[in-house]
C-alpha positions in Angstrom: 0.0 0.0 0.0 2.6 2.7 1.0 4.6 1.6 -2.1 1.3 2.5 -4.4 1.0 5.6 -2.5 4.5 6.5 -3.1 4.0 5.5 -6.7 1.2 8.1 -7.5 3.1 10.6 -5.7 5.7 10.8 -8.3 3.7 10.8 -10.5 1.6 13.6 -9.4 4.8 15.5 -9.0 5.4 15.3 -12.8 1.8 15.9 -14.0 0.6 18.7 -12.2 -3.0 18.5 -13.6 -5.3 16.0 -12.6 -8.7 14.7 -14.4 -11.8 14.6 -12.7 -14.9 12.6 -13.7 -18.2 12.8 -12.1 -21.2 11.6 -13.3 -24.7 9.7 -12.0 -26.2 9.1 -15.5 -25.6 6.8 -18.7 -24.6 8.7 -21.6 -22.5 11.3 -19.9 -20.3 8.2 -18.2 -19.8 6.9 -21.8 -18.7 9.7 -23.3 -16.3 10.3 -20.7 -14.8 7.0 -20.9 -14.3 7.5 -24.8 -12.9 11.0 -23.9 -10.2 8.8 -21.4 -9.3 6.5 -23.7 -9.1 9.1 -26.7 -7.1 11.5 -25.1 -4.4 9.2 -23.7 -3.4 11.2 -20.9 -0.9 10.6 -18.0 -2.9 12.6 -15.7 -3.8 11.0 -13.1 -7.2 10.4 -12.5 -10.3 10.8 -10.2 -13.3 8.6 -11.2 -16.5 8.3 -9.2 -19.6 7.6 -12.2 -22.6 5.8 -10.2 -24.1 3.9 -13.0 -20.5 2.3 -13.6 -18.2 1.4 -10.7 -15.2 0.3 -11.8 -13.3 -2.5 -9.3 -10.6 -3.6 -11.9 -7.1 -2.5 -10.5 -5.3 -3.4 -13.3 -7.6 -1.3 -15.9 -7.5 1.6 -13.5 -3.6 1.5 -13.2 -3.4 1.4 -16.6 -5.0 4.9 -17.0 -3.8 5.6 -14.1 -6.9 6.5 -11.9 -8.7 6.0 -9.0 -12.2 5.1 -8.9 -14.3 6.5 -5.4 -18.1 5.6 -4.6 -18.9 8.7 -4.2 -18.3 11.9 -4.5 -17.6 12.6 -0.7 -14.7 10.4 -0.5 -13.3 11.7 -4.5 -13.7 15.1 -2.9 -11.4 14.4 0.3 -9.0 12.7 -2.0 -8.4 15.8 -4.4 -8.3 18.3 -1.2 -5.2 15.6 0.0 -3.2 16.0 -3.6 -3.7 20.1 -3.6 -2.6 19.9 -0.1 0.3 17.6 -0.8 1.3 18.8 -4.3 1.8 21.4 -6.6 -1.4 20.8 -8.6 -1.5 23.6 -11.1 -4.1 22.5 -13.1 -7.7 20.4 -12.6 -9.7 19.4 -15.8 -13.4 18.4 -14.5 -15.8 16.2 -16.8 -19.2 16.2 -14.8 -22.8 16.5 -17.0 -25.1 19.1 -17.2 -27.7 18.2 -15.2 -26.0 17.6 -12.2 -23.6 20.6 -11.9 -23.9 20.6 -8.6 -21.6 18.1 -8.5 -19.0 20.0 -10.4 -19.8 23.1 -8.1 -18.8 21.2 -4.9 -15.9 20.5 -6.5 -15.1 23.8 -7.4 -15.4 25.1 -4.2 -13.3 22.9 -2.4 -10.3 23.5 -4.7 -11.0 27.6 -4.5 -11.3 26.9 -0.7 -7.6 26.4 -0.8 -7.0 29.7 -2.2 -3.9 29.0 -4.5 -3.9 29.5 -8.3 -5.3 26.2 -9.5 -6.6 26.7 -13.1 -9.5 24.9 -13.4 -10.8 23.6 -16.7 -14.3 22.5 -17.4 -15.8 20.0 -19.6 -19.5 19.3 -19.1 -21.4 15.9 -21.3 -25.1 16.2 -22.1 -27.7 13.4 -22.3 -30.9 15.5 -23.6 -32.3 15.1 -20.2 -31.5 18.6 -19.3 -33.6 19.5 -21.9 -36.2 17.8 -21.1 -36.0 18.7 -17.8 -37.0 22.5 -18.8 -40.2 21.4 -20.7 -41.5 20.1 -17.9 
């Protein structure tokens, strides 16, 4: 365990951006896993999609990521890396509808008060749409 933790250390201290991904609904998820595997990135990775936990170590090593349950505990995480590291630069995938989730997020890293670029990518299912019909 400490020799995995000491692992993603380095390599947080060469990549200073990390890659969030939230998301509770279908499409979004997908279309953020084809953004992963498009975009080939070193970053490291915090996952946490409801409709698709991922349990498979060796896949999430290999794109190097970390899958949480919820949001909560991928929240805590990130605050321990900007802490820890030098983190100039957070890229978060989250889906309109749920914003909020991407919000919370937000906050905690402006909490911190350092310059942290943060880079938004938002994934739509039509349900937002929908949603302002009703």
């Amino acid at each position: 365990m400490i020799l995995v933790i000491i692992t993603l250390m380095r390599m947080l201290r060469k990549n200073k951006t990390i890659e969030v991904y939230v998301d509770r609904a279908t499409l979004p998820t997908i279309q953020q896993m084809t953004q992963i595997i498009n975009n080939k990135s070193d970053d490291q990775k915090l996952i946490s999609w409801s409709r698709y936990p991922i349990s498979n170590m060796g896949l999430l090593k290999s794109i190097n990521a970390t899958f949480f349950t919820n949001n909560s505990d991928l929240i805590k995480s990130l605050d321990s890396l900007i802490l820890t590291d030098e983190i100039k630069k957070v890229i978060i995938h989250g889906n309109t509808l749920w914003a909020v989730d991407v919000v919370d997020i937000i906050r905690t890293i402006e909490d911190f008060g350092k310059s942290t670029e943060i880079e938004l990518q938002f994934y739509d299912d039509g349900s937002a749409r929908i949603c302002s019909i009703i």
